[in-house]
N, C-alpha and C positions, 0 to 999 in steps of 0.2 A: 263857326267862328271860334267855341271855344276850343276845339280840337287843334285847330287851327293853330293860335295860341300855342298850347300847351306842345305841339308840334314844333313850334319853334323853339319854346323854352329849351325844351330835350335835346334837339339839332344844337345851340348854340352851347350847350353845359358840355354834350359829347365831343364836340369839335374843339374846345377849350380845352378840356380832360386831354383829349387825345396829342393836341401840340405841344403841351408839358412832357405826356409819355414820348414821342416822337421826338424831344429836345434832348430828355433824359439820354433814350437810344443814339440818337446821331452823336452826338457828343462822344459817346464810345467809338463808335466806328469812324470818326474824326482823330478821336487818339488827343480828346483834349479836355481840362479841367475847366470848366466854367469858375466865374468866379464868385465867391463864397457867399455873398449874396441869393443868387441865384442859385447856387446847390440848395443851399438850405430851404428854398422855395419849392424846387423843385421835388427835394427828398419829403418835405410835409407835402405834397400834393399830391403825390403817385404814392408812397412809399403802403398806405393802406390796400391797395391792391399789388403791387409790387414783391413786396415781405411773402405775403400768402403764395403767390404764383411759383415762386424762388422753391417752394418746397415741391413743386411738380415738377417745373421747367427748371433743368440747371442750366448755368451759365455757360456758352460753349464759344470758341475761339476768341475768350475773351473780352465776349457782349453778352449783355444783360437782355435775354429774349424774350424775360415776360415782361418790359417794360414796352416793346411792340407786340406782346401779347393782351397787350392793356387798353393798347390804339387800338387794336383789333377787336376788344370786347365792346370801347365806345363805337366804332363806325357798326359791329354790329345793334348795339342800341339805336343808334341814330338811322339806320336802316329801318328798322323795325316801326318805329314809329312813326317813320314816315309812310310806311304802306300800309299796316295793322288794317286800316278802314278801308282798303282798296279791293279789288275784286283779285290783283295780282298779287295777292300773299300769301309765301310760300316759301317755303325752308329755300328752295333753292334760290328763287329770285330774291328774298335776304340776306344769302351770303355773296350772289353776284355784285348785289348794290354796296355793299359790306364792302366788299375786296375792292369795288369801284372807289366808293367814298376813302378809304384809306391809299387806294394810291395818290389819287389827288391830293389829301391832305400832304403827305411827302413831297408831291412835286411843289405844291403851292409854298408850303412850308422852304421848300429850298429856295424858292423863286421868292420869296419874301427875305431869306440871308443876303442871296445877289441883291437885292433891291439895295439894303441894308449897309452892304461892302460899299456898293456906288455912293450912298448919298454920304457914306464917312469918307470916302477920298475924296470927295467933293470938296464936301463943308467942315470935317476937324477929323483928318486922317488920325489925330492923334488922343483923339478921345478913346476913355478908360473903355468901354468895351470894341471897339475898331480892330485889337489884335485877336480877341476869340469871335470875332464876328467873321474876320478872314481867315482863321485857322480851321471855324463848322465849313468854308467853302472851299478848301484848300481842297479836298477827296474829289471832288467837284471840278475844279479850275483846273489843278495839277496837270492831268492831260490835255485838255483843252488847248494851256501854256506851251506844251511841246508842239503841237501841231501849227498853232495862230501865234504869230510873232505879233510884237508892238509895231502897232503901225503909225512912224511920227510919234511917238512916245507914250503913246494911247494905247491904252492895255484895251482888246475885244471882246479876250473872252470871257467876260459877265453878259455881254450881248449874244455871245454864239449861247451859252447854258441857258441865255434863258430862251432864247430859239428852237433848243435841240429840248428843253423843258417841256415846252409849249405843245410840241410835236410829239412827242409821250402822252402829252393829256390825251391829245386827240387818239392817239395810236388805242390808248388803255380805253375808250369809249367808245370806240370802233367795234373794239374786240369784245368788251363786255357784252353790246348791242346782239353781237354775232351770238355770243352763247348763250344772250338770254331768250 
């Protein structure tokens, strides 16, 4: 029970840790400045392993790769401590579960923006975060929009990404399954 516990604690600290590092990241590869609220949040929350990583890993096309070198150190924590006590533990099946849990987080993570896009054009397109909530999906949507026209005025493709989301989860569990 208490491992149990303490199981969670670590699961939910690493999973937290890691959607600040994974906010930090997309936002690069979005090509978009959050607003200053949230940097300065985000820079006190990562920047303690961020700064350090910077001196191994440099910056390359333009993204900051130890800040998903950072995600990638929580889902390896959160891996670990979740099998530590198990008969399956093993460098190799905690860096599958590791590479598992971090892709999820990404897809979840994107699929919780889409959620986000929907319920601001719903209920106050024009609230203060609605235009960098659709500019983190725009990398995302952009093609989508070329392929699936408006149908009746009704934009889809938040429905196709998170379909074609969802179908990644599975894809990425399938295949972990297979290699482990």
């Amino acid at each position: 029970m208490l491992l149990d516990f303490l199981n969670l604690t670590i699961d939910t600290a690493a999973t937290l840790m890691a959607a600040v590092f994974l906010l930090r990241f997309w936002s690069q590869v979005a090509r978009v400045r959050p607003p200053d609220s949230l940097v300065k949040f985000t820079l006190k929350v990562t920047n303690w392993l961020v700064l350090p990583l910077r001196r191994i890993i440099p910056g390359f096309a333009g993204l900051d790769w130890p800040c998903l070198l950072g995600a990638m150190l929580m889902a390896v924590l959160a891996a670990t401590s979740a099998v530590w006590t198990t008969p399956y533990f093993s460098a190799k099946f905690v860096l599958l579960l590791s590479l598992q849990q971090l892709a999820n987080w990404m897809i979840y993570g994107l699929m919780g923006l889409l959620v986000l896009e929907a319920i601001f054009s719903w209920i106050n397109p024009n609230a203060p975060l609605a235009p960098f909530i659709q500019a983190m999906n725009t990398p995302l949507l952009a093609p989508l929009r070329r392929i699936i026209p408006p149908l009746g005025g009704i934009d889809l493709t938040v429905l196709a990404a998170l379909i074609l989301l969802r179908v990644a989860l599975k894809l990425i569990s399938v295949g972990i399954a297979a290699l482990a």
